[in-house]
MARBA-3410 file (N, C-alpha, C, O; in Angstrom, 1 decimal):
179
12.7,-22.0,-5.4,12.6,-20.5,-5.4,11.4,-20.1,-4.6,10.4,-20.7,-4.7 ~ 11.5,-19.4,-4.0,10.7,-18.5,-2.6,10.7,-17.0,-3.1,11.8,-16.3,-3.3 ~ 9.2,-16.6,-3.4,8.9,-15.0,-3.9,7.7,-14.7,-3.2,6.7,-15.4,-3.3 ~ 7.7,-13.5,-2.5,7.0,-12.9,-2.2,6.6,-11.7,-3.0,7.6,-11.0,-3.2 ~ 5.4,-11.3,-3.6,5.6,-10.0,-3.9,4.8,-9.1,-3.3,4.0,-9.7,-2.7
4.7,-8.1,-3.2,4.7,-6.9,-2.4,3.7,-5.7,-3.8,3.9,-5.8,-5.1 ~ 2.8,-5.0,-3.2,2.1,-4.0,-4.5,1.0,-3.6,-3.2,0.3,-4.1,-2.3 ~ 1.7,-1.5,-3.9,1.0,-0.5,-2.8,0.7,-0.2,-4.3,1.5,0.0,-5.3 ~ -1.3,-0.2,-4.1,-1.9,0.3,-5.5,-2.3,2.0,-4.8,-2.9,2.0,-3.7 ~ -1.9,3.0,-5.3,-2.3,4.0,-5.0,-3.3,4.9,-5.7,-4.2,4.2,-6.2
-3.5,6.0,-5.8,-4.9,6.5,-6.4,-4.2,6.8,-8.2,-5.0,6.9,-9.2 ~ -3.1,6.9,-8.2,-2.9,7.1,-9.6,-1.6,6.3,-10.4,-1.4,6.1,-11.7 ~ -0.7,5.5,-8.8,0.6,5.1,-9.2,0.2,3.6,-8.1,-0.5,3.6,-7.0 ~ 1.1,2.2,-8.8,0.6,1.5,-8.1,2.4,0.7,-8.0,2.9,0.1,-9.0 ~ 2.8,0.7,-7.3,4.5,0.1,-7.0,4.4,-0.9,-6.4,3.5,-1.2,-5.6
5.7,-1.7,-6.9,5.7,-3.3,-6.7,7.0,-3.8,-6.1,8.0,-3.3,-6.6 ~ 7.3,-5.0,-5.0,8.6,-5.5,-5.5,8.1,-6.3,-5.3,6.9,-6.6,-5.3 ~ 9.5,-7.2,-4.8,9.9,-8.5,-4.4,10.6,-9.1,-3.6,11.8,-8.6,-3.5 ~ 10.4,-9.9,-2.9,11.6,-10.6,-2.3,11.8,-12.5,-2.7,11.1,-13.4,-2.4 ~ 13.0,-12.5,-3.4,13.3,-13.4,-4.1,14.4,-14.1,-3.3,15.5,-13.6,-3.3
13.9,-15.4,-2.5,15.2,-16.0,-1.5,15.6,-15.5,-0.5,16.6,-16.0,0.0 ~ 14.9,-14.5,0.1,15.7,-14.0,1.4,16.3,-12.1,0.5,16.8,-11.2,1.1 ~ 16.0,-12.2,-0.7,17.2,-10.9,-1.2,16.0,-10.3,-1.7,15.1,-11.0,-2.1 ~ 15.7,-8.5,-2.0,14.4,-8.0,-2.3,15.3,-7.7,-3.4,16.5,-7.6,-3.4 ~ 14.3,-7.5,-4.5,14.6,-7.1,-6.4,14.5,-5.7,-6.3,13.9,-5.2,-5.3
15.0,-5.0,-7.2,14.5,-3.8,-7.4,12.9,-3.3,-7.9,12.2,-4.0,-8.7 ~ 12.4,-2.1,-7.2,11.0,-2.1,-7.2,10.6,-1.5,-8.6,11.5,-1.3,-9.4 ~ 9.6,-1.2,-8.7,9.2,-0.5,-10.2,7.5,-0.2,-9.9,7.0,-0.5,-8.8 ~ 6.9,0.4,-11.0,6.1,1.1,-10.3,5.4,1.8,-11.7,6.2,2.5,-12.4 ~ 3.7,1.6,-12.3,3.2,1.6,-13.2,2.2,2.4,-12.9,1.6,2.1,-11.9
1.8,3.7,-13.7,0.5,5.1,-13.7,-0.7,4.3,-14.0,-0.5,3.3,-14.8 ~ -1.8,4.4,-13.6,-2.9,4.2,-14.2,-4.2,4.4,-13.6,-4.1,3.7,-12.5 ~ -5.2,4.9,-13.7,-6.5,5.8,-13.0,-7.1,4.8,-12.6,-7.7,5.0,-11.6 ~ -7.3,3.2,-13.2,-8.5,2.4,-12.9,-7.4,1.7,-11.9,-6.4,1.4,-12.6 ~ -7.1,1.3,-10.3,-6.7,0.5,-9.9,-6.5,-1.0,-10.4,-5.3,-1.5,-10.3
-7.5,-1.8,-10.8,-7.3,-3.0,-11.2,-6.5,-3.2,-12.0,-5.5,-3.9,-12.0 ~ -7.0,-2.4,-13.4,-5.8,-2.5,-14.6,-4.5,-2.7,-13.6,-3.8,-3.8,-13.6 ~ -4.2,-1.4,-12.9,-3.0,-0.9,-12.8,-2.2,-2.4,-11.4,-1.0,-2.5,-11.1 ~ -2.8,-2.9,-11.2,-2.5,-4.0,-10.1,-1.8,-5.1,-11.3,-0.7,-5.6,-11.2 ~ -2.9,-5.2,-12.4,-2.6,-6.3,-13.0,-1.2,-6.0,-14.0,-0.4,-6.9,-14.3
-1.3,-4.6,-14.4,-0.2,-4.0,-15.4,1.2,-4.6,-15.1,1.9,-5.3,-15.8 ~ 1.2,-4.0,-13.6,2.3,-3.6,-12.3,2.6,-5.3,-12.5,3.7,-5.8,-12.9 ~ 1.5,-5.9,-12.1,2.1,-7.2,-11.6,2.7,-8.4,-13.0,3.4,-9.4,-12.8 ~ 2.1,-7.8,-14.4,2.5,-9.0,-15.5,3.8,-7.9,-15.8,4.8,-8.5,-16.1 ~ 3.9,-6.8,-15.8,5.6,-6.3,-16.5,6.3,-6.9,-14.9,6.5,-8.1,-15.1
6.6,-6.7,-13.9,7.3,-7.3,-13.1,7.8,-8.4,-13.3,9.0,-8.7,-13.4 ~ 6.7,-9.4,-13.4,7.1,-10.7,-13.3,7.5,-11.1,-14.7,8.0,-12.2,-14.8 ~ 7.2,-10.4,-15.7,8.2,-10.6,-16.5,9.8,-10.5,-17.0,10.6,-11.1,-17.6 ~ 9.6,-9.1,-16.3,11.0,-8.8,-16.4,11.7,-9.1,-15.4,12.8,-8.6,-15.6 ~ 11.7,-9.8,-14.3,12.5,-10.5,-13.4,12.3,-12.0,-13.6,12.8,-12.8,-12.9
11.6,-12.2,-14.7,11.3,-13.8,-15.1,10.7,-14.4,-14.0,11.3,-15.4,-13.7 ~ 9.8,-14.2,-13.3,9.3,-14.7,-12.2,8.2,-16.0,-12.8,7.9,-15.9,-14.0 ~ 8.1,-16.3,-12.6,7.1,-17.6,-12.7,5.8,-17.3,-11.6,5.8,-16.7,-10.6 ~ 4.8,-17.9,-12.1,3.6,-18.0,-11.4,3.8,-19.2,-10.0,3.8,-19.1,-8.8 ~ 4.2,-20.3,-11.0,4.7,-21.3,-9.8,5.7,-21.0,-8.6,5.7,-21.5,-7.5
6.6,-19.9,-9.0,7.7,-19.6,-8.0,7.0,-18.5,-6.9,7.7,-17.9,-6.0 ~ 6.1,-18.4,-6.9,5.4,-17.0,-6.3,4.4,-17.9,-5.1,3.5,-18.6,-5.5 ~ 5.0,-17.8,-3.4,4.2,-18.0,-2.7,3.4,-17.6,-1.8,2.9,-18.1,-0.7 ~ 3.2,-16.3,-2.6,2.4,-15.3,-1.7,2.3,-13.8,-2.3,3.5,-13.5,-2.5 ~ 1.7,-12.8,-2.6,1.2,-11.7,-3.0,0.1,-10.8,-1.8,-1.1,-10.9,-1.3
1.1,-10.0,-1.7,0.3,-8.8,-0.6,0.1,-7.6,-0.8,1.0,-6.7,-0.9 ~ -1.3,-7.3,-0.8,-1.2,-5.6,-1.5,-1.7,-4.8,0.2,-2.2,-5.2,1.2 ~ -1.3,-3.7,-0.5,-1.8,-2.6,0.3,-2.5,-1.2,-0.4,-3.0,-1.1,-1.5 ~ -2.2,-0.4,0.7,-3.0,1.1,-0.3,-4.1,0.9,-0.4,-4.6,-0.2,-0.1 ~ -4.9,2.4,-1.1,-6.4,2.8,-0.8,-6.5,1.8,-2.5,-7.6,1.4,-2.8
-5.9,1.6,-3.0,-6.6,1.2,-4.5,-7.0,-0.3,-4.0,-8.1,-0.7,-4.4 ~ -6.1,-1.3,-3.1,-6.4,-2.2,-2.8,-7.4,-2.9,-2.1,-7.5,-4.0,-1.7 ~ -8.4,-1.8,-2.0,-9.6,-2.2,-2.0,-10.6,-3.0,-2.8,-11.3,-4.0,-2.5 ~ -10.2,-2.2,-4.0,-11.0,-2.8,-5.1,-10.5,-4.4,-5.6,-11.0,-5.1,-6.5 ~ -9.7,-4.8,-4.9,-8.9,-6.3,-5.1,-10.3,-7.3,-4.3,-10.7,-7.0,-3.2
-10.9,-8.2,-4.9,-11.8,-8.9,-4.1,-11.4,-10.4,-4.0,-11.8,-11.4,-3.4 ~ -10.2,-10.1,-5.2,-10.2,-12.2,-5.4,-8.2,-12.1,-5.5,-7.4,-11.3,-5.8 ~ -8.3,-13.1,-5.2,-7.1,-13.8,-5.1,-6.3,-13.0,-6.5,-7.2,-12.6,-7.2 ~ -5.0,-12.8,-7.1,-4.3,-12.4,-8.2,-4.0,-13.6,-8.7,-3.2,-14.4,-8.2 ~ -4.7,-13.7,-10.0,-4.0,-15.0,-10.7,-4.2,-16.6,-9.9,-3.5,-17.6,-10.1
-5.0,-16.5,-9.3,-5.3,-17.7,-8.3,-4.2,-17.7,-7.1,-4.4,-18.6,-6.3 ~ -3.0,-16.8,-6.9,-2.6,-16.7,-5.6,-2.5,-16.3,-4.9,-2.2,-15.1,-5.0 ~ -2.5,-17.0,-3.8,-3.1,-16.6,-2.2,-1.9,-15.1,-2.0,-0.7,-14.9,-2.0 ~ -3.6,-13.9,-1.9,-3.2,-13.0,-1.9,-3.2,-12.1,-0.7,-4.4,-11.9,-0.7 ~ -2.8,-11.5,0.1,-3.2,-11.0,1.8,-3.2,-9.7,1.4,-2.3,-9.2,0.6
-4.2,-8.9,1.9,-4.3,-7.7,1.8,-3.9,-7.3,3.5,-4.0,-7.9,4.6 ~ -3.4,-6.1,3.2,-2.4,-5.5,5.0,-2.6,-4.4,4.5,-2.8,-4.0,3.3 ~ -2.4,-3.6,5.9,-2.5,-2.3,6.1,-1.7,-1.7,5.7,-0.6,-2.2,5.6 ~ -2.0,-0.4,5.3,-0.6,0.6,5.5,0.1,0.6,6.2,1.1,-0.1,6.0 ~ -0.1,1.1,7.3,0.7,1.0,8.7,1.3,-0.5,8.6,2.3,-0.3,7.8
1.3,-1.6,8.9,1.4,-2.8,9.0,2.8,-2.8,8.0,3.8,-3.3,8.4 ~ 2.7,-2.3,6.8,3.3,-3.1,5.5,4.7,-2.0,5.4,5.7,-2.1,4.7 ~ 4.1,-0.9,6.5,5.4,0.2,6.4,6.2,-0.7,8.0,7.4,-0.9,8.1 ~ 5.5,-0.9,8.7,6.5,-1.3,9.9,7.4,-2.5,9.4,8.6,-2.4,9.3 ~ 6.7,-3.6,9.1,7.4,-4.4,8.6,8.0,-4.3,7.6,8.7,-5.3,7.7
8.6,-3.5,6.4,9.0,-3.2,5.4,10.2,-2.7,6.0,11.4,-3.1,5.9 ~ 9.7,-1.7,6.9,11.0,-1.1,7.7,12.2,-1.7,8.4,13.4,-1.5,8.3 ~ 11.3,-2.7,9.1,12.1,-4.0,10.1,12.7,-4.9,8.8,13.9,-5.3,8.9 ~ 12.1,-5.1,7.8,12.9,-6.1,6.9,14.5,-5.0,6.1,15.6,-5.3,6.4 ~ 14.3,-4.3,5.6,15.1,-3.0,5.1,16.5,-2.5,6.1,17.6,-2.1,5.7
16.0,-2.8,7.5,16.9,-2.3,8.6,17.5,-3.2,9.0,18.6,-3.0,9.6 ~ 16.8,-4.6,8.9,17.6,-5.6,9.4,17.3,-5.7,11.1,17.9,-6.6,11.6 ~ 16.6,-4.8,11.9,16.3,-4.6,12.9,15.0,-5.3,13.9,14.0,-5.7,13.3 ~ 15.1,-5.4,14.8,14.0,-6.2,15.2,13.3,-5.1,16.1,12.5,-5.7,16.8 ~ 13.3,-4.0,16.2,12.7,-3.1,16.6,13.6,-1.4,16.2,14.7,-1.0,16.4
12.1,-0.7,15.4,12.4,0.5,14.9,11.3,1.8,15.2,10.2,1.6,15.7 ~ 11.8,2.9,14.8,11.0,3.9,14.8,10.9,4.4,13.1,11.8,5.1,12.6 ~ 10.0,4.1,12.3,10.2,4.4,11.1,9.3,5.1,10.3,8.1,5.0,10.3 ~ 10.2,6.3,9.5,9.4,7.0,8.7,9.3,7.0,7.6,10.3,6.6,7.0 ~ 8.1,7.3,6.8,7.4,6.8,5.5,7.1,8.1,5.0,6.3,8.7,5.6
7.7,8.7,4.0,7.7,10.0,3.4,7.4,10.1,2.4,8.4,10.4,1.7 ~ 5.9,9.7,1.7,5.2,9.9,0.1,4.1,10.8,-0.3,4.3,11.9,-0.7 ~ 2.9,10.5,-0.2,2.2,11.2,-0.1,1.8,11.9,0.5,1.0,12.8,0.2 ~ 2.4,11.3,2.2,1.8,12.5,3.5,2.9,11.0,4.4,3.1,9.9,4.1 ~ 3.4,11.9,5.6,4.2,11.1,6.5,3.8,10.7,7.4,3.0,11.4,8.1
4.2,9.4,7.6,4.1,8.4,8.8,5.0,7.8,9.7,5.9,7.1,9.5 ~ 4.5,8.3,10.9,5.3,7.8,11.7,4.8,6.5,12.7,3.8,6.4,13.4 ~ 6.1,5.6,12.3,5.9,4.0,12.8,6.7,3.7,14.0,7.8,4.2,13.9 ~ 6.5,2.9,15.0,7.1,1.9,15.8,6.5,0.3,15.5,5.5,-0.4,15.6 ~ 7.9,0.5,15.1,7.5,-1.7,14.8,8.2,-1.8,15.3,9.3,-1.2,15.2
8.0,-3.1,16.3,8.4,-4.2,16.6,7.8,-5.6,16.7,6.7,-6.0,17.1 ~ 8.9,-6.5,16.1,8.1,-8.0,15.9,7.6,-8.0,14.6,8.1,-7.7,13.6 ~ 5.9,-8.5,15.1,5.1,-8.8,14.2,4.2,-7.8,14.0,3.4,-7.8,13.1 ~ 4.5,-6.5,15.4,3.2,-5.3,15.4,3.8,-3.9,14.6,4.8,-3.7,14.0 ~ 3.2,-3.3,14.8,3.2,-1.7,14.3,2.5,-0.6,14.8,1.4,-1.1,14.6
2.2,0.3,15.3,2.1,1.3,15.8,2.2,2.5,15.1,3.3,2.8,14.7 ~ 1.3,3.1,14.9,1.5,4.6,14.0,1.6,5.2,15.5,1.0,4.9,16.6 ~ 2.6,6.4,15.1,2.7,7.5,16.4,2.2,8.9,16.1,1.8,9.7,17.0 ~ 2.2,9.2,14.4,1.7,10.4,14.0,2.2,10.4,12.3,2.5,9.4,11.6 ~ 2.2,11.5,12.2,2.4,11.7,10.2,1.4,13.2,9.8,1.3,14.3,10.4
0.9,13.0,8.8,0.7,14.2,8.1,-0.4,13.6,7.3,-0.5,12.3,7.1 ~ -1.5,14.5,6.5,-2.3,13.9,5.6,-3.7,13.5,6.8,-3.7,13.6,8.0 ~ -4.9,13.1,5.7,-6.4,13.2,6.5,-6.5,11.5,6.8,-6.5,10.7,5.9 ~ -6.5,11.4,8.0,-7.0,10.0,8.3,-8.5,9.8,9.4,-9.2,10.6,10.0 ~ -8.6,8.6,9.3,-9.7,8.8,10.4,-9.9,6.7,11.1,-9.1,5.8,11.2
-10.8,6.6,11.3,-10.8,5.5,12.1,-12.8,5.2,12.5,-13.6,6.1,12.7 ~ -13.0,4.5,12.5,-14.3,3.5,13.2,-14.3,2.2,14.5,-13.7,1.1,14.7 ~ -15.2,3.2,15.2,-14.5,2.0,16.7,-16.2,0.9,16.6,-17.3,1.5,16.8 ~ -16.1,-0.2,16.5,-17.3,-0.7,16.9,-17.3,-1.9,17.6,-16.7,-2.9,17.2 ~ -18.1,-1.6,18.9,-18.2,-2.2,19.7,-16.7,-2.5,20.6,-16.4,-3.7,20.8
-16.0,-1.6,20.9,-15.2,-1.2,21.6,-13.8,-1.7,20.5,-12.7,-2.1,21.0 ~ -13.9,-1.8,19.4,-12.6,-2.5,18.4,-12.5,-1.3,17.4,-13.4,-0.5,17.0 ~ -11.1,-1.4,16.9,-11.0,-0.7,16.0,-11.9,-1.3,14.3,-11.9,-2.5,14.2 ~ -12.5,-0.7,13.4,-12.7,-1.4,12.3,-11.7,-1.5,11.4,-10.9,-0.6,11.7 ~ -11.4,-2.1,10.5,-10.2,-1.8,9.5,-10.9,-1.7,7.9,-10.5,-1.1,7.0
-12.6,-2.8,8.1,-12.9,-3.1,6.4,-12.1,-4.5,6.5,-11.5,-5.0,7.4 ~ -12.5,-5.0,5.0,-12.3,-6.3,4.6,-10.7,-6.1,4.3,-10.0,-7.0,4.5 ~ -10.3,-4.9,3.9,-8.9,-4.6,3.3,-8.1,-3.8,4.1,-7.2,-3.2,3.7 ~ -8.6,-3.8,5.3,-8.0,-2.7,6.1,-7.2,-1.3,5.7,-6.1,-0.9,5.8 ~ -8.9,-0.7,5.0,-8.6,0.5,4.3,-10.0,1.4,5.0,-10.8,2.0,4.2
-10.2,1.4,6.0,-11.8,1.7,6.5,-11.2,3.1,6.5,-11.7,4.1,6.0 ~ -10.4,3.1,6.9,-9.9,4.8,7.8,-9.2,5.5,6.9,-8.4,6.3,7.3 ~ -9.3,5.1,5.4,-8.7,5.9,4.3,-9.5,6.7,4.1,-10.5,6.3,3.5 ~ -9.4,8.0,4.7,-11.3,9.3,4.2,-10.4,10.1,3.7,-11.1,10.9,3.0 ~ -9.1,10.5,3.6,-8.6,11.2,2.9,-8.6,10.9,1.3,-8.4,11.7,0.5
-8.8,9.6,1.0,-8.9,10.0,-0.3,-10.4,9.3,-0.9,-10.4,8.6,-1.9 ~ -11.7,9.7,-0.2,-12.4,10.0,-0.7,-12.8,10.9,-1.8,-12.0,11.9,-1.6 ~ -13.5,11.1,-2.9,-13.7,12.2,-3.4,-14.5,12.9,-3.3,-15.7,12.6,-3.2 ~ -13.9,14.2,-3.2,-15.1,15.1,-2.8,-14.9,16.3,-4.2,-15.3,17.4,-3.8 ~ -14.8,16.4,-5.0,-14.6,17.5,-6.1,-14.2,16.7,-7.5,-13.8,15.5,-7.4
-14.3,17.0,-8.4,-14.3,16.2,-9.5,-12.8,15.5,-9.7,-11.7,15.9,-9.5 ~ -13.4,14.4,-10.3,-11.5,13.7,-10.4,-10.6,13.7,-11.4,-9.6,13.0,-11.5 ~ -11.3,15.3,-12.7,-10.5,15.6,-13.8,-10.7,16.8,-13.7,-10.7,17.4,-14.8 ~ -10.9,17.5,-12.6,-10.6,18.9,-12.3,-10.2,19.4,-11.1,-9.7,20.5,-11.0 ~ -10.5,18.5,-10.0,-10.6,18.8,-8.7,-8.5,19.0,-8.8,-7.7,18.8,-9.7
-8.4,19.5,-7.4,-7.1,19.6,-7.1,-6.5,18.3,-7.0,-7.0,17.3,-6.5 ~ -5.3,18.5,-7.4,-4.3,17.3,-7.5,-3.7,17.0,-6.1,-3.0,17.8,-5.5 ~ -4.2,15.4,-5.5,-3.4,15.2,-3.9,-2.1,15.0,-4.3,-1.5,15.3,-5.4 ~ -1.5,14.5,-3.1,-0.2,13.7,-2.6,-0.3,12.4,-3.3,0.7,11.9,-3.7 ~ -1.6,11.7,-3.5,-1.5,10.5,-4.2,-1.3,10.3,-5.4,-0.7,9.3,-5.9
-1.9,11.4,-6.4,-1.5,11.5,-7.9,-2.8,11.6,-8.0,-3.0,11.8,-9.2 ~ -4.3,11.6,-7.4,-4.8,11.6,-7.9,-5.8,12.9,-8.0,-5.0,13.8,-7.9 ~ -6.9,13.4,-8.1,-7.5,14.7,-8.1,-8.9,14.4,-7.5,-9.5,13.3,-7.6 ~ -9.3,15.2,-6.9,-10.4,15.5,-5.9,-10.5,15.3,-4.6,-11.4,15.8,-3.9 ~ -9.5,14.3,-3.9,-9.6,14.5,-2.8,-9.5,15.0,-1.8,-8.6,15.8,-1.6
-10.5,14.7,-1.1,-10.0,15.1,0.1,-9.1,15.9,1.2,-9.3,16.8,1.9 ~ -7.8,15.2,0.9,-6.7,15.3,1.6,-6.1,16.4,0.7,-5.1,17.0,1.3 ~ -6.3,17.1,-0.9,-5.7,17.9,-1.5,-6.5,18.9,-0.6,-5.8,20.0,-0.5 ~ -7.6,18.9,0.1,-7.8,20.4,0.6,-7.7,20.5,1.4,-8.0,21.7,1.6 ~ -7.4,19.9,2.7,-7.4,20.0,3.8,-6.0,19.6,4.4,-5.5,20.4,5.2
-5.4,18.4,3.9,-4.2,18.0,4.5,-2.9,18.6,4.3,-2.5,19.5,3.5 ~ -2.4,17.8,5.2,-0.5,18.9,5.1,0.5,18.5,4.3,1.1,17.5,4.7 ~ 0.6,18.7,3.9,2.2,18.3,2.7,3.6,18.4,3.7,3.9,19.5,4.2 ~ 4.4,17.3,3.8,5.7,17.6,4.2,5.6,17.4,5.8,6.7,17.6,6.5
END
């Protein structure tokens, strides 16, 4: 048995699947304010209820701004952290069956992707992003989350305005575009 699993931790909601053999499981998807809980929540009801095994799992990839706070491997396995962009192109190409697409990503704020292969390409979207060039390279961070400033907090996070991500104070609730 061959599993990959898949978990975009977000600021309030952290969703998960799978791909079991070549075939993806249905996804599911657990609330929770502290990111780690909610990685760990997401990932023991999953793999329970699809009866997954620890041994059957050869590989775990998160994304999203919560997946920062991931520093160590999940459960001892080898765990890859990817980009947004990256996990939407490919996600796209796997879903489409296509080896080159233009794909849109419509949740908290929209993205627009060109994947092809193994690359990805943002062309545009919606929502506060930003980026760091050093020494003529893009930066990404250790989690390739450097250029998440939209969900910085800038106003309290049990009063501030409610974002696109579920969560309150950022950023992107006062400034960015919805839709």
């Amino acid at each position: 048995m061959s599993v990959i699993i898949g978990i975009d931790v977000g600021g309030s909601t952290t969703k998960i699947c799978a791909i079991k053999d070549g075939v993806l499981l249905p996804p599911d998807s657990v609330t929770a304010t502290d990111p780690l809980a909610s990685v760990y929540g997401a990932f023991g009801k999953y793999t329970a209820e699809n009866k997954i095994s620890l041994s059957g799992i050869d590989c775990v990839a998160v994304t999203g701004v919560g997946s920062a706070f991931l520093e160590n491997d999940i459960y001892g396995l080898p765990t890859k952290h990817i980009s947004e962009f990256s996990a939407t192109g490919k996600g796209g190409l796997f879903l489409s069956e296509k080896e080159e697409a233009i794909i849109v990503s419509m949740g908290t704020g929209t993205a627009i992707m060109h994947a092809k292969g193994k690359t990805s390409s943002h062309m545009g979207g919606t929502g506060v992003g930003g980026g760091l060039i050093i020494n003529k390279e893009l930066y990404q961070g250790s989690h390739g989350t450097a250029g998440e400033i939209g969900h910085m907090k800038i106003a309290d996070t049990q009063t501030g305005p409610l974002c696109g991500c579920g969560a309150r104070g950022c950023l992107e609730a006062f400034v960015g575009t919805i839709g």
